[in-house]
C-alpha positions in Angstrom: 3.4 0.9 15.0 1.1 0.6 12.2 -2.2 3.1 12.2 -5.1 3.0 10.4 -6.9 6.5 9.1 -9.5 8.0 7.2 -9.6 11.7 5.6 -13.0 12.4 4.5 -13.9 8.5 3.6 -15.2 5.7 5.9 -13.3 3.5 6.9 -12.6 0.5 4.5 -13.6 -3.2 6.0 -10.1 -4.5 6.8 -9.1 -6.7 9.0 -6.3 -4.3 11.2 -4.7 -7.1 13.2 -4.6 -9.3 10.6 -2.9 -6.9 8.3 -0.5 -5.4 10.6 0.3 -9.1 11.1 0.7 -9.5 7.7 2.5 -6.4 6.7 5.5 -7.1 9.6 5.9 -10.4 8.1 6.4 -9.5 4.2 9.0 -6.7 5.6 10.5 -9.7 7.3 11.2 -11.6 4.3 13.0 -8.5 3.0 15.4 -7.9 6.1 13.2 -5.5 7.3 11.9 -3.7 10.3 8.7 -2.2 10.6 8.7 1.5 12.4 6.3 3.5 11.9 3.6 3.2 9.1 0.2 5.1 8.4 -2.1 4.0 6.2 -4.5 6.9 5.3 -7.4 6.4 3.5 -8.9 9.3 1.0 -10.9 10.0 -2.0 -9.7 10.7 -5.5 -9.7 14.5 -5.1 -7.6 14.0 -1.6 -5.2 11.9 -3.4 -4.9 14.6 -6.5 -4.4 17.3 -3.7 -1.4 15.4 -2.4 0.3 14.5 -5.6 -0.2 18.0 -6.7 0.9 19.7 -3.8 3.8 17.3 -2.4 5.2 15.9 -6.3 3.8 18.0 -8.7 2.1 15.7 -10.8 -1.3 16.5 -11.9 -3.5 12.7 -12.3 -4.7 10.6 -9.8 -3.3 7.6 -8.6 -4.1 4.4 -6.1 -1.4 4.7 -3.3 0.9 7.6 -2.9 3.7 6.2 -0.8 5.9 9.0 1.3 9.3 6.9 2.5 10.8 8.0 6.1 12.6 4.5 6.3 15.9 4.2 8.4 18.7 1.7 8.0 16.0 -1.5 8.5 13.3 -0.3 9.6 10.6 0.6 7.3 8.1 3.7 8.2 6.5 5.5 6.1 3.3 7.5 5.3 0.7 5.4 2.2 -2.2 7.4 1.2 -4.3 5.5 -0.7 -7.8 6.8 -2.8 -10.2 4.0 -2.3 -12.4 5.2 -5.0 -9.2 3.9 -7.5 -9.1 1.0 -5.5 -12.8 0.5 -6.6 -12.7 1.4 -10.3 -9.0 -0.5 -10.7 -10.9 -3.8 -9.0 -13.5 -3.1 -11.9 -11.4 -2.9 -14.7 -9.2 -5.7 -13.8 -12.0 -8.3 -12.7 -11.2 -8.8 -9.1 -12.7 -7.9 -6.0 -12.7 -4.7 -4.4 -11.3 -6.7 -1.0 -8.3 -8.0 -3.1 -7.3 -5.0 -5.0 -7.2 -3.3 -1.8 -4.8 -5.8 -0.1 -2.7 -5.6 -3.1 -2.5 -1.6 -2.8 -2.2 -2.3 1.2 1.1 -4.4 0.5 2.1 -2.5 -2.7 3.1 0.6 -0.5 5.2 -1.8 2.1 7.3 -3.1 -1.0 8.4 0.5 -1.6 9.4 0.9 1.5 11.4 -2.4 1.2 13.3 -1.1 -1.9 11.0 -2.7 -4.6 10.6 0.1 -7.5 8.2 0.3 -10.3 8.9 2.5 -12.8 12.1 1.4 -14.5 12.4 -1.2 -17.4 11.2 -4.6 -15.7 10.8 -3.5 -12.2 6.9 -3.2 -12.8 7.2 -7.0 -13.6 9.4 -7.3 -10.0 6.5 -5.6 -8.2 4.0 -7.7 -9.5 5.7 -11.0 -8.7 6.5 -9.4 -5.2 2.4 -8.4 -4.5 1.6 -11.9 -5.5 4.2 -13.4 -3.3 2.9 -11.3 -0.5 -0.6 -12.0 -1.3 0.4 -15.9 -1.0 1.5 -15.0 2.5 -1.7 -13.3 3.4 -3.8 -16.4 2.9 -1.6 -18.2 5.5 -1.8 -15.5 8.3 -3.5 -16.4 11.0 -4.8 -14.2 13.6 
């Protein structure tokens, strides 16, 4: 089951079935299953508290993605601060809509084993989001 949350931030404009739609079929392509996965949707200082308190690191971040997968099927907890969603889509020149859709998919390629903080695996990731992107613009609902 995939669920959508807030903590202490409305809820962003996203089309739910669509996503959850979209999200089962990009784990598909990887082998996967999905189990399940919350999104939960915070603020920078909610997304600070977390990676303080559950990885000790000390800046803020776009998606925080905790990993409970088993065997194939993905589940997992993403936390994600929509205002660096907001000030990422400004710096990069893309809509705030987009960049959250990348973050969105960006936390389901974790749990499908795609890393990206070695040497070239950012570059992986990146050709992965944009692959999955792809598929979102042929998901119907």
């Amino acid at each position: 089951m995939i669920s959508y949350n807030t903590d202490g931030v409305p809820m962003p404009a996203i089309q739910r079935r669509k996503t959850s739609r979209w999200v089962k079929e990009v784990a598909r392509t990887y082998g996967k299953k999905v189990g399940d996965i919350a999104y939960i949707y915070v603020d920078d200082e909610k997304i600070l508290e977390v990676n303080r308190q559950y990885l000790q690191h000390d800046y803020y971040t776009d998606i925080i993605t905790f990993d409970y997968t088993e065997g194939n099927t993905i589940s997992g907890d993403l936390f994600i601060s929509l205002d660096t969603v907001r000030s990422n889509a400004q710096q990069l020149g893309t809509t705030y809509e987009e960049e959250l859709r990348r973050v969105n998919i960006h936390g389901i390629l974790h749990l499908c084993g795609i890393n990206d903080k070695g040497p070239g695996e950012r570059e992986i990731m990146e050709a992965a989001e944009n692959k999955a992107l792809e598929l979102w613009k042929e998901i119907s609902i």
